[in-house]
N, C-alpha and C positions, 0 to 999 in steps of 0.2 A: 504493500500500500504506500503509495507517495505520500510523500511530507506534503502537508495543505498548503505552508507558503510556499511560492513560485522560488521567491529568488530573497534574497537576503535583505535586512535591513539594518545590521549591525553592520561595523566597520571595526578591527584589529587597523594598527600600523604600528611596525617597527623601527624605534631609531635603535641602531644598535653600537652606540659610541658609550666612549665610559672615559675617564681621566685614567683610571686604571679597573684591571678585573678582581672582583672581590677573591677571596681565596677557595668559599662556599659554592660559587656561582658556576651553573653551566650553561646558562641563556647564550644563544648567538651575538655575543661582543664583541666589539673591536677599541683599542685605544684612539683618542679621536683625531681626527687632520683635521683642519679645516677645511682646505680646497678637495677632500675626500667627501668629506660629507657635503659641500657647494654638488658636486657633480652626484652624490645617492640622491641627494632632494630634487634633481631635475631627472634624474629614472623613476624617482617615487612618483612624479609627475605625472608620467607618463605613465605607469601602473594605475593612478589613480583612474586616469583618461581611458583605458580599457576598459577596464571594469564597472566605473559610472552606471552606464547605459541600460544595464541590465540589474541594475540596485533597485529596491525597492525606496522611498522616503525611508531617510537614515533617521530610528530611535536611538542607538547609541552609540560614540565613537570613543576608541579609548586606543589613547599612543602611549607605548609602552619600551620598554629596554630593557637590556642599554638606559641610557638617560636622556631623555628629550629634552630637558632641562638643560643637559651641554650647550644645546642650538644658542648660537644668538639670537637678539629680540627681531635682527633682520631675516632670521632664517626661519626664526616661529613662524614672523609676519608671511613670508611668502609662502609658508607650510599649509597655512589656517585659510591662503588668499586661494592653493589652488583646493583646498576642502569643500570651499564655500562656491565654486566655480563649477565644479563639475559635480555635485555632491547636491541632491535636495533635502534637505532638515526637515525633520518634524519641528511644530513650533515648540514641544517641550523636549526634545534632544538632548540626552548627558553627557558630555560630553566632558572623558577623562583626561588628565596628562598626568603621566607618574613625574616626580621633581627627587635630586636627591640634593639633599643640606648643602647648602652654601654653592649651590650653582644657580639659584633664584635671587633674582634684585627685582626691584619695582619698575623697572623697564619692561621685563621678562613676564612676570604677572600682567602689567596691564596691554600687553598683547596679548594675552590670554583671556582676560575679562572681554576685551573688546571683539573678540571673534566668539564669543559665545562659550567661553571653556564655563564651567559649572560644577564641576569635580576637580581635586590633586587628590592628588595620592604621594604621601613622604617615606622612602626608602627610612627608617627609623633604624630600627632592628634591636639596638641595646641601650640602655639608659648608663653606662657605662664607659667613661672614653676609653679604659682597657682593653675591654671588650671589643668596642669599636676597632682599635687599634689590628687586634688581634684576628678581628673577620676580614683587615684588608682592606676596612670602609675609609674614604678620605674624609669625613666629615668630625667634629667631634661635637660633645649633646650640647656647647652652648651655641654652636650653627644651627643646627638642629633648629635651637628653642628662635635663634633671629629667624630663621624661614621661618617660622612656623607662624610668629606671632607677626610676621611683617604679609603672609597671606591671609590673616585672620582682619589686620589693619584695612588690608585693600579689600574687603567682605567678601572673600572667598565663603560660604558657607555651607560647604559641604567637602570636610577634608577627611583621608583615612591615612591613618598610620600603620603602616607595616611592621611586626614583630618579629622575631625569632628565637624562640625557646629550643631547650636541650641544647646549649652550645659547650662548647670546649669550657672547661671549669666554673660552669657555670653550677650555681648553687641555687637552694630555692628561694633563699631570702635575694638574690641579686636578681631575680626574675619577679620576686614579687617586690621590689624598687621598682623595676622598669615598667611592670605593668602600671603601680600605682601613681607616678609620678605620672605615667600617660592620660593616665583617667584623669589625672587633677588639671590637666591641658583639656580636657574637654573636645575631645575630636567627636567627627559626628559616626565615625566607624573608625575599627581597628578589626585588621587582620593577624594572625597570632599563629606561624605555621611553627610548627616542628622541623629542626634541621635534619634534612635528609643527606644523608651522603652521596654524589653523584660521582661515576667512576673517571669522567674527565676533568676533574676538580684539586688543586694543589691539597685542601682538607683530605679529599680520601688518599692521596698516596699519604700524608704522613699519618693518620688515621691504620693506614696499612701498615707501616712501620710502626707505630707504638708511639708515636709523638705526642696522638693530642691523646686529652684524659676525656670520654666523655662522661655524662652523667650517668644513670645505673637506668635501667630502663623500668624500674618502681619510680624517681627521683621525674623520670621524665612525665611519668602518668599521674603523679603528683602534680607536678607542672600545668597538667594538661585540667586535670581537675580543681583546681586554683583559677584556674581564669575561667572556667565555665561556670565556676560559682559567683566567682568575681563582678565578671561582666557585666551579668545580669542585675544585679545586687544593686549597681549603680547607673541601671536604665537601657543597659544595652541588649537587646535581643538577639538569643542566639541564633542565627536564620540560617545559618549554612558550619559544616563541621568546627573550620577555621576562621568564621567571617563573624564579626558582630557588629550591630547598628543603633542610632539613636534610628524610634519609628519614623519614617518616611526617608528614610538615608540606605537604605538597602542598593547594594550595588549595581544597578540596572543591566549593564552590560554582564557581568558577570553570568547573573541570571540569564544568560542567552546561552553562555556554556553550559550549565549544568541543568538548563531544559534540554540540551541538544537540539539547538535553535538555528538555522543557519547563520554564517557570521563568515564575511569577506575579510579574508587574512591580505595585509602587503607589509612590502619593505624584505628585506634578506631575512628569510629563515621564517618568515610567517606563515603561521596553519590556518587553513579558512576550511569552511564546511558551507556547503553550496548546492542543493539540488542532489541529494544523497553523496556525494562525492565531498569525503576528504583531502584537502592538499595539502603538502606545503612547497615551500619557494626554496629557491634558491640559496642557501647558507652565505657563501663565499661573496662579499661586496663584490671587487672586481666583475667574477662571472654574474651576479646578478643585475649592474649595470649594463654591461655585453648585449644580454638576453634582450632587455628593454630599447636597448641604443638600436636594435634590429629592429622594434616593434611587435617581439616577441613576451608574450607572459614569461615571466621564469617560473618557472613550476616543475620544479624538481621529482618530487612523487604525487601518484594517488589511489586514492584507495575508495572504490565502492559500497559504502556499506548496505549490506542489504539482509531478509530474513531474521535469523537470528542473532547475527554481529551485531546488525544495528539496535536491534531490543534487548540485548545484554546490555551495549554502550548507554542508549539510555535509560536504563535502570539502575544503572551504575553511576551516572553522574548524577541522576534526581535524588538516589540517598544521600548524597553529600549533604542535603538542604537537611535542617531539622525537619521543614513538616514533609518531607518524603516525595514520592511518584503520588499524584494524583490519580486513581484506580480509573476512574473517568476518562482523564486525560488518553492514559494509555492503550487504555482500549479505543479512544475514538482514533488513536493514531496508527494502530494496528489491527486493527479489528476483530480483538481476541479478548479474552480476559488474561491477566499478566499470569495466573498459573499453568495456562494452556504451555506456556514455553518454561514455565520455571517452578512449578507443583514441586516437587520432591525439595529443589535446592529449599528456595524458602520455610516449607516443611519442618528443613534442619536448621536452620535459621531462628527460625521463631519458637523451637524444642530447646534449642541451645540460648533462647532469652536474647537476642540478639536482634531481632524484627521485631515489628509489631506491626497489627494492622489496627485502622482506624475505620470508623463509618465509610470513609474518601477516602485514604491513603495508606500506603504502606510506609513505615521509616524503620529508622533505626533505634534502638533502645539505648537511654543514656549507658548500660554497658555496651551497646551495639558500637559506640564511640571511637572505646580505645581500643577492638575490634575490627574496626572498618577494614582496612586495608586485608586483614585475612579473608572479609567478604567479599572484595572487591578484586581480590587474586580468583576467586574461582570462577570469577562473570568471566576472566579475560581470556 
């Protein structure tokens, strides 16, 4: 059964520049050039200019890294000019830019305001300049607190901060500093992931060698149970595994991934989902500039999902959310009931305390939580 929307109306874009690469990080970055990223932003142009056409009115746009925030205020400007150009907006459009500490000035923000930006998002991570130090972050927390209170000055109102828990000597009381002092800043969301270890990442080879210490993986579940109680506690609604919001601050675009929503992926190394077809682009700047200089997509792989891949994937991504797959939803998207493909697993799921079902939906049980990922191994 086709997916009911035609064609997409979210929009991913990658800037994939950074001052330097965190130690943690396996995102598609590059340290930045100027006159490198001059000539990405005129193929991103031109990416944009392909794909346009066949967009639906764009609900949400959200640029991401790398750091966008590297760009100059002339580079945003002409970024936002060809957005606005080829691109139709809804009138209530959210429209993200992720920022990290001390590469935002008030030149920078109010090209953002003035093209319609409506959401940041602050690379954060540790309330901690050791810490900071230590992930490889260039920023230290009292940049941090100048961006933060200098997008608050210019009425940004609607900002999230990024976390990261179970880090290298990290303790619980240094996590619950960072969470605390965060909440006392008053953002309108915080994200709060768990450090994974990625095998292309300087962390996992010395991780592999015995270098870093991490936390015990009780210490880490502790961790993880401290800010779900936390959060909440002080107004924040937990709507998705990692993600919490003040009400009406839920992450819009986000929610397009984890309904398995289509979403126009651009820029090097961006995944988009399109008319049952997943892609992604091109990694490598250079050959992704090449690809577009010809008037070519870059579009590196793709992949059809269909039957029961696709109904795993999204079942998979709807638990992430606290309130679950919508039973409705999914049958009108498939035209099954969701046990006709997964009777048994669930079965064991919800025997093992780990599911539950609702009148409308199925989720996850607050144990289904620190669990997830071993349910989410057997969908794949």
């Amino acid at each position: 059964m086709n997916y009911p929307h035609k064609s997409a109306s979210s929009v991913y874009i990658h800037i994939p520049f950074c001052a330097t690469k965190c130690y943690y990080c396996a995102f598609n970055t590059y340290t930045f050039h100027k006159e490198q990223a001059k000539a990405y932003l005129q193929a991103l142009r031109t990416e944009i200019a392909l794909y346009a056409p066949d967009t639906d009115p764009l609900q949400t746009i959200f640029i991401g890294g790398g750091t966008p925030s590297i760009l100059s205020a002339n580079a945003l400007a002409q970024l936002f000019s060809d957005i606005h150009k080829y691109f139709q907006l809804t009138p209530n459009v959210e429209i993200t830019v992720e920022c990290n500490p001390g590469t935002v000035d008030s030149e920078k923000l109010n090209v953002m305001q003035d093209n319609g930006v409506n959401r940041l998002s602050f690379g954060l991570q540790a309330m901690q300049d050791e810490t900071l130090k230590q992930l490889g972050r260039i920023h230290t927390v009292a940049e941090f607190l100048e961006s933060y209170h200098l997008a608050r000055e210019q009425r940004f109102e609607n900002i999230n901060i990024d976390l990261i828990f179970a880090l290298p000597d990290q303790t619980m009381e240094t996590w619950q500093h960072t969470l605390n002092e965060v909440i006392s800043l008053d953002p309108d969301h915080i994200s709060a992931y768990n450090l994974v270890m990625e095998d292309t990442t300087p962390f996992y080879e010395w991780w592999q060698a015995g270098k870093l210490r991490l936390p015990s993986e009780d210490t880490e579940a502790d961790m993880l149970q401290y800010t779900i109680e936390t959060l909440p506690a002080h107004g924040y609604t937990h709507y998705e595994i990692c993600n919490f919001a003040r009400p009406e601050h839920y992450a819009r675009h986000n929610l397009v991934y984890w309904n398995n929503q289509p979403c126009i992926g651009l820029g090097a190394g961006a995944c988009g989902y399109v008319n049952g077809v997943r892609y992604s682009n091109i990694r490598g700047i250079a050959p992704y500039i090449k690809a577009l200089f010809r008037g070519n997509k870059p579009i590196a792989d793709t992949e059809r999902l269909t039957g029961d891949a696709e109904k795993a994937e999204t079942l998979m991504l709807a638990l992430r959310k606290r309130e679950g797959i919508s039973l409705d939803v999914y049958q009108n998207r498939f035209g099954e009931e969701i046990e006709a493909a997964f009777g048994s697993i669930l079965k064991r799921w919800m025997d093992l305390q780990l599911l539950e079902r609702t009148p409308t939906h199925l989720r996850l049980t607050p144990r289904g939580l620190f669990l997830a990922n071993e349910v989410f191994v057997e969908l794949m």
